[in-house]
N, CA, C and O atoms as CSV, one atom per row, in Angstrom:
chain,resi,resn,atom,element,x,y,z
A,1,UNK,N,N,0.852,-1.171,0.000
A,1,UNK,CA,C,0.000,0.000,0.000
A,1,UNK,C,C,0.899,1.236,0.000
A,1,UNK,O,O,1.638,1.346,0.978
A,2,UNK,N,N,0.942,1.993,-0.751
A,2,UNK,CA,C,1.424,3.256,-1.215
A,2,UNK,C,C,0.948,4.559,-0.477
A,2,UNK,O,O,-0.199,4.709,-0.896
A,3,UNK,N,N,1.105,5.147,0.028
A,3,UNK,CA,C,0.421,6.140,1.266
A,3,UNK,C,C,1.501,7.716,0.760
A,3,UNK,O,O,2.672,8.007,1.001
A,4,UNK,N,N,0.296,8.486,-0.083
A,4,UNK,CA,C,0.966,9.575,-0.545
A,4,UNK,C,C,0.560,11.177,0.214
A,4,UNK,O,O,-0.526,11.751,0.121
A,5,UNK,N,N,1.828,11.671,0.987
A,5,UNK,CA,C,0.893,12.975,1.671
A,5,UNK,C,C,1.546,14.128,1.120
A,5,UNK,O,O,2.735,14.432,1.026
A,6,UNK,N,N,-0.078,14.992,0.602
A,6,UNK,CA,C,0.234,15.855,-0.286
A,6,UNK,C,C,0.089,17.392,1.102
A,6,UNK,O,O,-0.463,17.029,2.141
A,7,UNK,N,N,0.567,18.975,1.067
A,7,UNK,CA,C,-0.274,19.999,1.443
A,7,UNK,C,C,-0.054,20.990,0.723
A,7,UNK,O,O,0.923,21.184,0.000
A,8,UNK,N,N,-1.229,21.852,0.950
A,8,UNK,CA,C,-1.417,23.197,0.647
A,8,UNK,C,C,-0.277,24.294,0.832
A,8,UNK,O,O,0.654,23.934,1.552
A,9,UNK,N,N,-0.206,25.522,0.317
A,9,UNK,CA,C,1.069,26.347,0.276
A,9,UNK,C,C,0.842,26.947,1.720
A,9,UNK,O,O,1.803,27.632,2.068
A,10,UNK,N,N,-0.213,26.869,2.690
A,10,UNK,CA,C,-0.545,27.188,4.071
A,10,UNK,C,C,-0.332,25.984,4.895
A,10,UNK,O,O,-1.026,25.882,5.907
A,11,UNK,N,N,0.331,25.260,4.680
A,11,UNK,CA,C,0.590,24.523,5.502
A,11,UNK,C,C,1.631,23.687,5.096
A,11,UNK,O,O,1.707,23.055,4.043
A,12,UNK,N,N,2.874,23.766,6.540
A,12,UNK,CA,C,4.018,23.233,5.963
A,12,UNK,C,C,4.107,21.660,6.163
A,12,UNK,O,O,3.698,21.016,7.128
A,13,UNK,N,N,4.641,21.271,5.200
A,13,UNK,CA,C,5.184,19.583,5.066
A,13,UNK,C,C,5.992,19.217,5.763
A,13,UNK,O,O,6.823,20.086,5.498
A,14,UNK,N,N,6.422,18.662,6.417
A,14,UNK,CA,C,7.375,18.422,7.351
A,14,UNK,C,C,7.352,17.124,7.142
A,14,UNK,O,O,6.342,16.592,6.681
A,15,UNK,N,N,8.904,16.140,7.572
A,15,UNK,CA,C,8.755,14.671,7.473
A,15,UNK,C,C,8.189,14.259,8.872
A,15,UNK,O,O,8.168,13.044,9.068
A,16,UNK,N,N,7.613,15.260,10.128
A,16,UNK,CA,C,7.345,14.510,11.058
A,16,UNK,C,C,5.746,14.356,10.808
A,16,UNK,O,O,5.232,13.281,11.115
A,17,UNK,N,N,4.927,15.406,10.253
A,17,UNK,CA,C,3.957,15.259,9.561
A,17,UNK,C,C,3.398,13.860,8.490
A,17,UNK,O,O,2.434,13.111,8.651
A,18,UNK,N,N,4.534,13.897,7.284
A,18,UNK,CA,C,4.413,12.803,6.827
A,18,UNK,C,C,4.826,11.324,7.465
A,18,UNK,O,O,4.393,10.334,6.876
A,19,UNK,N,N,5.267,11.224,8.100
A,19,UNK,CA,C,5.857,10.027,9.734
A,19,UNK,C,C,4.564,9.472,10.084
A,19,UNK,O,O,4.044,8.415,9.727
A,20,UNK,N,N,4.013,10.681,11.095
A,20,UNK,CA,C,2.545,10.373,11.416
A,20,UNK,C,C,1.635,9.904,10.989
A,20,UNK,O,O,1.021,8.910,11.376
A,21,UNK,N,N,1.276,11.212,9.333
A,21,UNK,CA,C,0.222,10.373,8.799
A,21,UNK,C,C,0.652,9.032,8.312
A,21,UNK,O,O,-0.166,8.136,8.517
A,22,UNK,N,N,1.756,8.700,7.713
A,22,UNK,CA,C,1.307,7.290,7.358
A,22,UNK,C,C,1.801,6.142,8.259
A,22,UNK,O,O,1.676,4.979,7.875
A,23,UNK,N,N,2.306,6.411,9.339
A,23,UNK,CA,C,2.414,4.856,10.781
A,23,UNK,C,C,0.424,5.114,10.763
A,23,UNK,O,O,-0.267,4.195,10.324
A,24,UNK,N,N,-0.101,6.140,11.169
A,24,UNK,CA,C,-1.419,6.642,11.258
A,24,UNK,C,C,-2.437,5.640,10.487
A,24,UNK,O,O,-3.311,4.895,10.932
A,25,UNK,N,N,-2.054,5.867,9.339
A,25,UNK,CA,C,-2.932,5.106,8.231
A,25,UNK,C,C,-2.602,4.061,7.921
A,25,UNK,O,O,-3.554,3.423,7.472
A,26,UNK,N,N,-1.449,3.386,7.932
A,26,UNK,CA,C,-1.410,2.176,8.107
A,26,UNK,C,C,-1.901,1.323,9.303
A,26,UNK,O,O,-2.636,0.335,9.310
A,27,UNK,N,N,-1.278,1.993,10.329
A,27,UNK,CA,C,-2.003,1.193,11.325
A,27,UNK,C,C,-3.813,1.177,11.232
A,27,UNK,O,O,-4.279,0.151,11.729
A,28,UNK,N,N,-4.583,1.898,10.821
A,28,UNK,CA,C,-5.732,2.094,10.850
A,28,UNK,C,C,-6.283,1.346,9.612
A,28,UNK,O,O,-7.464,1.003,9.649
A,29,UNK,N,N,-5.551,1.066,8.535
A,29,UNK,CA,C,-6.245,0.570,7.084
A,29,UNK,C,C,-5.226,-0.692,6.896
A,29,UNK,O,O,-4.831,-1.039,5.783
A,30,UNK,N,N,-4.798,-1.418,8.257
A,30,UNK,CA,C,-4.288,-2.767,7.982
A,30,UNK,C,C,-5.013,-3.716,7.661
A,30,UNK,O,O,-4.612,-4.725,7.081
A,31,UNK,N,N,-6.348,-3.456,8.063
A,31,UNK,CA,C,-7.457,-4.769,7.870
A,31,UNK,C,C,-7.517,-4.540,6.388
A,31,UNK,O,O,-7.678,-5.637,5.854
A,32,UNK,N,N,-7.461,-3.645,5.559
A,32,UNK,CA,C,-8.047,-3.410,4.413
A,32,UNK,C,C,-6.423,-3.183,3.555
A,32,UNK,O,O,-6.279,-2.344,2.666
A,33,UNK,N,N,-5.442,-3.992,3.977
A,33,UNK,CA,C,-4.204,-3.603,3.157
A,33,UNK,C,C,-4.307,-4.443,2.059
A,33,UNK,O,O,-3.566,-4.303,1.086
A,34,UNK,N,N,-5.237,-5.382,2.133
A,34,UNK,CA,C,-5.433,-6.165,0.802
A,34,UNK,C,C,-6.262,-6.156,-0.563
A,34,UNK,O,O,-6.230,-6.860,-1.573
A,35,UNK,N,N,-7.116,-4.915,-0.104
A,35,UNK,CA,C,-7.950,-4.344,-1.072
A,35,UNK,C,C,-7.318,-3.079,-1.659
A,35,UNK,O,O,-7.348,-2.915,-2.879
A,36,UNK,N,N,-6.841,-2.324,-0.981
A,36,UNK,CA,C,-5.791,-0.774,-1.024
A,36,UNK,C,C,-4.519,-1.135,-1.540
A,36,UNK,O,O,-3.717,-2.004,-1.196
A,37,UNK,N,N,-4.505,-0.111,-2.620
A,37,UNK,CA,C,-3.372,0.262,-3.619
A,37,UNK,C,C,-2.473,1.345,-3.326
A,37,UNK,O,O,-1.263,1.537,-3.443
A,38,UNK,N,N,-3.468,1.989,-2.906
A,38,UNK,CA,C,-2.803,3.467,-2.586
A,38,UNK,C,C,-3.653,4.308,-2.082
A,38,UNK,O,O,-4.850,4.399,-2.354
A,39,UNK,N,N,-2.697,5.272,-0.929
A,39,UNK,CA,C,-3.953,6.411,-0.545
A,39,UNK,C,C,-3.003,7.696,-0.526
A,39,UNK,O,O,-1.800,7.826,-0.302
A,40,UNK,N,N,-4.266,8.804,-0.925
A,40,UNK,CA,C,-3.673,9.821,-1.154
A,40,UNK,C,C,-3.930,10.417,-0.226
A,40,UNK,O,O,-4.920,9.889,0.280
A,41,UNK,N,N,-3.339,11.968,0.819
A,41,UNK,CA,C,-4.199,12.376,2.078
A,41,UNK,C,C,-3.710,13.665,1.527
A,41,UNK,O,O,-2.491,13.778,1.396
A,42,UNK,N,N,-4.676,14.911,1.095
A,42,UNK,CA,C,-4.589,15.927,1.053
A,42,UNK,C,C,-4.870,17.029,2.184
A,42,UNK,O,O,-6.073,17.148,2.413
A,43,UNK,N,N,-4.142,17.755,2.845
A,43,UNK,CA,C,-4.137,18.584,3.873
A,43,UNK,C,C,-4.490,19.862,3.253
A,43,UNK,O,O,-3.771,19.863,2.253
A,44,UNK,N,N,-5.147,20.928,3.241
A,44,UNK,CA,C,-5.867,22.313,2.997
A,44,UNK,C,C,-5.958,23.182,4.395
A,44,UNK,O,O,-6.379,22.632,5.412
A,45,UNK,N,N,-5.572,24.479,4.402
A,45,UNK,CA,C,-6.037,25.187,5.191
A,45,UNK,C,C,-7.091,26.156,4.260
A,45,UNK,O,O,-6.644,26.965,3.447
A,46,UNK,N,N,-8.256,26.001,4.445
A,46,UNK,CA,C,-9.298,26.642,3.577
A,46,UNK,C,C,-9.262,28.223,3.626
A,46,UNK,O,O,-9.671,28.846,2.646
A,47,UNK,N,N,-8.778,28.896,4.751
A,47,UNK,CA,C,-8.752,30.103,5.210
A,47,UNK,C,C,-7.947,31.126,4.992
A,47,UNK,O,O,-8.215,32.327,4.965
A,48,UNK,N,N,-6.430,30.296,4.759
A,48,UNK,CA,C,-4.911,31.079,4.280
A,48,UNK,C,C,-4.629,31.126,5.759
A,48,UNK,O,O,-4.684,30.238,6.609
A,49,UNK,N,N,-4.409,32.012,5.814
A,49,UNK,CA,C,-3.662,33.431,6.205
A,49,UNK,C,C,-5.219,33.965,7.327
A,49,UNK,O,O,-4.860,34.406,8.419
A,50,UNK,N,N,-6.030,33.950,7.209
A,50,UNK,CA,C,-7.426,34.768,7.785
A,50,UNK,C,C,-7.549,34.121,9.181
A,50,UNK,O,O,-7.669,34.798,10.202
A,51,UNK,N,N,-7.510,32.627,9.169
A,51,UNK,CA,C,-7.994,31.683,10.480
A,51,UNK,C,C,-8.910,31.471,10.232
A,51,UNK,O,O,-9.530,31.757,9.208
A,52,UNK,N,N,-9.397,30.568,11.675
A,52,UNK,CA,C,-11.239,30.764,11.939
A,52,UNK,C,C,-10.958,29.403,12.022
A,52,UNK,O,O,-9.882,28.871,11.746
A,53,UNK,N,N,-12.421,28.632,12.585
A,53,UNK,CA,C,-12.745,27.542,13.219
A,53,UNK,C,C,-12.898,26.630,12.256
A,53,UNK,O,O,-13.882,26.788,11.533
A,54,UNK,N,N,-12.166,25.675,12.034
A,54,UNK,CA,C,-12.571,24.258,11.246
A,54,UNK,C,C,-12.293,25.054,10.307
A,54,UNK,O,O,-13.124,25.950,10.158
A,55,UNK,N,N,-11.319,25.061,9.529
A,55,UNK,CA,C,-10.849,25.869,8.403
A,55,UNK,C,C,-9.436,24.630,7.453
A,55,UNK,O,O,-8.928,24.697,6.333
A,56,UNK,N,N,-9.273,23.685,8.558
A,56,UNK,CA,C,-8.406,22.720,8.070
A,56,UNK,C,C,-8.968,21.155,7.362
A,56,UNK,O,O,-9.497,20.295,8.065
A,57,UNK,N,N,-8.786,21.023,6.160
A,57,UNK,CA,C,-9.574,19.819,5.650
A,57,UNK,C,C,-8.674,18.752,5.790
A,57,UNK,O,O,-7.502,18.872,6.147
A,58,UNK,N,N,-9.170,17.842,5.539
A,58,UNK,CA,C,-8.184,16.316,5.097
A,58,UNK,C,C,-9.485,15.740,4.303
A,58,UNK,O,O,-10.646,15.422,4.561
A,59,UNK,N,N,-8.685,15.788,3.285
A,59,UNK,CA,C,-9.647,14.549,2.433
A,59,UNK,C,C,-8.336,13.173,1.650
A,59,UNK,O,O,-7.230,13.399,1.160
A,60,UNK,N,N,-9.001,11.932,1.811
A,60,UNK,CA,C,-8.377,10.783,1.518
A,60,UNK,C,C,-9.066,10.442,0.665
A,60,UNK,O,O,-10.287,10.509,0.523
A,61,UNK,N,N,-7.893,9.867,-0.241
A,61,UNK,CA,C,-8.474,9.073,-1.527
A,61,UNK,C,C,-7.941,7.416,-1.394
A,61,UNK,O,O,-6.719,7.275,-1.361
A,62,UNK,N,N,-8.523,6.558,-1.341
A,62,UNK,CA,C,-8.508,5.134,-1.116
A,62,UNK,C,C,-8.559,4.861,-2.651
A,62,UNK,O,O,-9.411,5.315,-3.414
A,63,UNK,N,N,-7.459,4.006,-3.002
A,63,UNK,CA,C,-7.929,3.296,-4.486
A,63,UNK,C,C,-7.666,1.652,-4.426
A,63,UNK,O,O,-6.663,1.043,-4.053
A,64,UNK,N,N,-8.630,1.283,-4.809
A,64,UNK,CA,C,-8.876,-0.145,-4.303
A,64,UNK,C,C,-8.889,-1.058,-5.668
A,64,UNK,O,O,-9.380,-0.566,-6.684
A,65,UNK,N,N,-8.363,-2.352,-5.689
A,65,UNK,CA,C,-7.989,-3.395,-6.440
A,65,UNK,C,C,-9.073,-3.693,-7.323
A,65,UNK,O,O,-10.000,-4.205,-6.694
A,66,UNK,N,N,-9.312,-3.563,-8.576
A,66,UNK,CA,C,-10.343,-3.358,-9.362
A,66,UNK,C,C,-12.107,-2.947,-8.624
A,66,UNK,O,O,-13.136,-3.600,-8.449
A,67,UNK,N,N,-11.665,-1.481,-8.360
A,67,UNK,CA,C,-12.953,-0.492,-8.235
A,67,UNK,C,C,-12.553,0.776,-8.307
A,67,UNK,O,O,-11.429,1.118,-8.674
A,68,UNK,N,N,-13.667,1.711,-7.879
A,68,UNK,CA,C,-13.097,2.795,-8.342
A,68,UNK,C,C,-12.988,3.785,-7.322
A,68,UNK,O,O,-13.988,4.299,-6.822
A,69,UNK,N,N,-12.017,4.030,-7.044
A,69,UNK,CA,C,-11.342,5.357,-6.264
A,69,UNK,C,C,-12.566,5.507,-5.086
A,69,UNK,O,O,-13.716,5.624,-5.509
A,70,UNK,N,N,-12.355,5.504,-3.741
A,70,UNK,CA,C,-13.576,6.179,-2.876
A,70,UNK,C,C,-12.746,7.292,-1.686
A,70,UNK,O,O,-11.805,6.953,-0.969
A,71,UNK,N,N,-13.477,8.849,-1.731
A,71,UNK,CA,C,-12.678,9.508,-0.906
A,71,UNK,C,C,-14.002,9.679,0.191
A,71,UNK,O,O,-15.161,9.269,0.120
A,72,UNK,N,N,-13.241,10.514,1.283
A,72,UNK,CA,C,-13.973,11.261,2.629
A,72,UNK,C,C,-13.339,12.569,2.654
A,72,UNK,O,O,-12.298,12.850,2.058
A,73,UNK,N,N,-13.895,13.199,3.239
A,73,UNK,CA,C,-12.850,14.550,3.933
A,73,UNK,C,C,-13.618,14.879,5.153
A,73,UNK,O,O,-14.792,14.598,5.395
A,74,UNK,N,N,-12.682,15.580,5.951
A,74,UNK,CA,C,-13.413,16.364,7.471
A,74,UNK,C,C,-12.965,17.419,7.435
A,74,UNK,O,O,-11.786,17.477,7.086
A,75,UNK,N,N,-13.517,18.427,7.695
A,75,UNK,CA,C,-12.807,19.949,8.057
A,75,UNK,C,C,-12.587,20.079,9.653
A,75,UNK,O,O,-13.576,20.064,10.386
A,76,UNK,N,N,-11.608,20.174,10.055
A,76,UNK,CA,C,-11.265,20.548,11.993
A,76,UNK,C,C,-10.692,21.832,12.234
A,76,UNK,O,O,-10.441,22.573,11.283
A,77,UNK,N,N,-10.421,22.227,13.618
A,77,UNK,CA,C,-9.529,23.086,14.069
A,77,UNK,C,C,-8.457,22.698,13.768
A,77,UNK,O,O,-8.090,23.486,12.896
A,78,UNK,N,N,-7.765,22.046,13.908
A,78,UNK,CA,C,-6.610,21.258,13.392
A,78,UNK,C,C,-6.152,20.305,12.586
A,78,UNK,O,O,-7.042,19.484,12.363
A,79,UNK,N,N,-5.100,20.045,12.027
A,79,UNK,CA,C,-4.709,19.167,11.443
A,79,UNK,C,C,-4.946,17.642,11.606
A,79,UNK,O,O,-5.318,16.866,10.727
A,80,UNK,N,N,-4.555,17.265,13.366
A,80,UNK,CA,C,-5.004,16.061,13.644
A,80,UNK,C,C,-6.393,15.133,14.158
A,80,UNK,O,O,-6.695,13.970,14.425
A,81,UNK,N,N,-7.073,16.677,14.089
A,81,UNK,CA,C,-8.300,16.362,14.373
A,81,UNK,C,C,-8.788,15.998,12.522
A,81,UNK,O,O,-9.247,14.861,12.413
A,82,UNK,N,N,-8.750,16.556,11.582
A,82,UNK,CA,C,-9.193,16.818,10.458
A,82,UNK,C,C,-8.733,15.378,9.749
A,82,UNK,O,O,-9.563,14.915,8.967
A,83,UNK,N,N,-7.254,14.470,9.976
A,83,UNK,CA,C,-7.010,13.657,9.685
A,83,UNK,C,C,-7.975,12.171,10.475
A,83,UNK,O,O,-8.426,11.161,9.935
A,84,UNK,N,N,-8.004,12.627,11.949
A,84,UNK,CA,C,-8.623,11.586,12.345
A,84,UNK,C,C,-10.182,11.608,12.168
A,84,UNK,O,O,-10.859,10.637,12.504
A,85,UNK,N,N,-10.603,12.480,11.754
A,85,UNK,CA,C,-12.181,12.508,11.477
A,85,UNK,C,C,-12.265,12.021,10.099
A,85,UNK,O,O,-13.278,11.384,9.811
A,86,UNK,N,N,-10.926,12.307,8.742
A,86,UNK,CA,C,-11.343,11.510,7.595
A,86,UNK,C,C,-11.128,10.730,7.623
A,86,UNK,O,O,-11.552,10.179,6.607
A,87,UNK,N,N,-10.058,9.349,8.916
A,87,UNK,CA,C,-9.881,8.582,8.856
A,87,UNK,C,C,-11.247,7.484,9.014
A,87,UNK,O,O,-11.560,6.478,8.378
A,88,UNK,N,N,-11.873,8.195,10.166
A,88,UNK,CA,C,-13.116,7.626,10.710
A,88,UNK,C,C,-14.042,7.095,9.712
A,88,UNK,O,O,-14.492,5.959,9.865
A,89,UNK,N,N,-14.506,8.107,8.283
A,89,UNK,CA,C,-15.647,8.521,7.566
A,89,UNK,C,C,-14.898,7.405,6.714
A,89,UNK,O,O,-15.647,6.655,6.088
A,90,UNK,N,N,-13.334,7.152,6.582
A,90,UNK,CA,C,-12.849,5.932,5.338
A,90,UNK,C,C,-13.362,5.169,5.635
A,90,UNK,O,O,-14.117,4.560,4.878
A,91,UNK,N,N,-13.121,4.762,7.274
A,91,UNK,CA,C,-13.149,3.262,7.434
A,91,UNK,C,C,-14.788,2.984,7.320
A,91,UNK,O,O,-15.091,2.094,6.525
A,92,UNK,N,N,-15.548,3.443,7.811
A,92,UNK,CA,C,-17.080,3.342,7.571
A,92,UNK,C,C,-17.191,3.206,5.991
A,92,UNK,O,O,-17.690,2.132,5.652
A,93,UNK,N,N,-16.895,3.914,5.123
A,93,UNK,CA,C,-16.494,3.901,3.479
A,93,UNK,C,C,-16.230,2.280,2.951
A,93,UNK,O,O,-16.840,1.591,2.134
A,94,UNK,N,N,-15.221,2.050,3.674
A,94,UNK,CA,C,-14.624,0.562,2.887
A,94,UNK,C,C,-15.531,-0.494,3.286
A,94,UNK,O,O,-16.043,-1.380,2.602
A,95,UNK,N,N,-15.682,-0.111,5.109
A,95,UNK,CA,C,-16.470,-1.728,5.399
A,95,UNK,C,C,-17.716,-1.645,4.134
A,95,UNK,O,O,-18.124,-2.709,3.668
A,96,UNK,N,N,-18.150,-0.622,3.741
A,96,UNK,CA,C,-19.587,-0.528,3.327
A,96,UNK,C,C,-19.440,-1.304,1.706
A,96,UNK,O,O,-19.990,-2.308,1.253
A,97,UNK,N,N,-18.660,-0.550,1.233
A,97,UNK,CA,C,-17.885,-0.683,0.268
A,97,UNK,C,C,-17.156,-2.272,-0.337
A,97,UNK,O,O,-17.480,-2.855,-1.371
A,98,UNK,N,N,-16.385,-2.589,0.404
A,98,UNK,CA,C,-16.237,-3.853,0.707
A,98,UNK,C,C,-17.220,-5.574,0.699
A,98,UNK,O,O,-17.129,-6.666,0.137
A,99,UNK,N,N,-18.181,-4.837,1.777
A,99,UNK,CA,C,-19.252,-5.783,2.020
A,99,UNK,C,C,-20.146,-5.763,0.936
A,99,UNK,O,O,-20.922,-6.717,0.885
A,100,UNK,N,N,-20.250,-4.674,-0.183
A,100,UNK,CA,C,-21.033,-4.882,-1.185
A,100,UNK,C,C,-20.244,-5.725,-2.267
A,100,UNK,O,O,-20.659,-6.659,-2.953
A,101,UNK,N,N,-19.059,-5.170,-2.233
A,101,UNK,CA,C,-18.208,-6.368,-3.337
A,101,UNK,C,C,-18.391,-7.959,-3.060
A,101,UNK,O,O,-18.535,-8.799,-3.949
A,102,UNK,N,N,-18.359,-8.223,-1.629
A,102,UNK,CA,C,-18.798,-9.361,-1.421
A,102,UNK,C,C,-19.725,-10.432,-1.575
A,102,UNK,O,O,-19.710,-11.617,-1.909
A,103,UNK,N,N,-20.770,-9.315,-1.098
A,103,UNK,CA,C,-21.960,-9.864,-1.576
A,103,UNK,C,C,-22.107,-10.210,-2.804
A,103,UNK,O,O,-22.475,-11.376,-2.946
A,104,UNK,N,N,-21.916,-9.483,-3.948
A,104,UNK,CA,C,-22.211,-9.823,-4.971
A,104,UNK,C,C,-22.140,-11.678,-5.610
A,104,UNK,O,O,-22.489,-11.949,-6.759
């Protein structure tokens, strides 16, 4: 699984940033390392420069072994809130996601 972290020109990249998110997402999308190809995690500060409340997004893109691409995003006060709230909305995403491939 390929775990790509992208950010915005408001928010700096750092390798302890990228460290986190992906021990983060791996540990969290191990059950599903066999369906996942790759995930993308885009960081945004929607605001710049201005502030204000919940102004930080994370949206993830999951791309999964013949299907097609499924993302989430959360907007937070912060960064790690914004990551762990799109982490939340994935994993609800795949089981759902998942269990329909199955069924079939």
């Amino acid at each position: 699984m390929i775990i790509e972290v992208n950010t915005d020109r408001h928010i700096e990249s750092s390798e302890r940033l990228i460290d986190y998110c992906k021990s983060t997402l791996e540990a969290e999308f191990d059950r599903f390392s066999e369906h996942i190809t790759r995930i993308d995690v885009h960081f945004s500060d929607e605001n710049g420069e201005k502030g204000g409340d919940d102004d930080k997004r994370c949206l993830i893109e999951a791309r999964l072994k013949g299907l097609k691409p499924v993302t989430t995003s959360n907007h937070a006060s912060n960064i790690d809130d914004a990551l762990s709230g799109a982490i939340d909305k994935m994993v609800t995403v795949l089981d759902t996601t998942l269990d329909k491939q199955r069924n079939r």
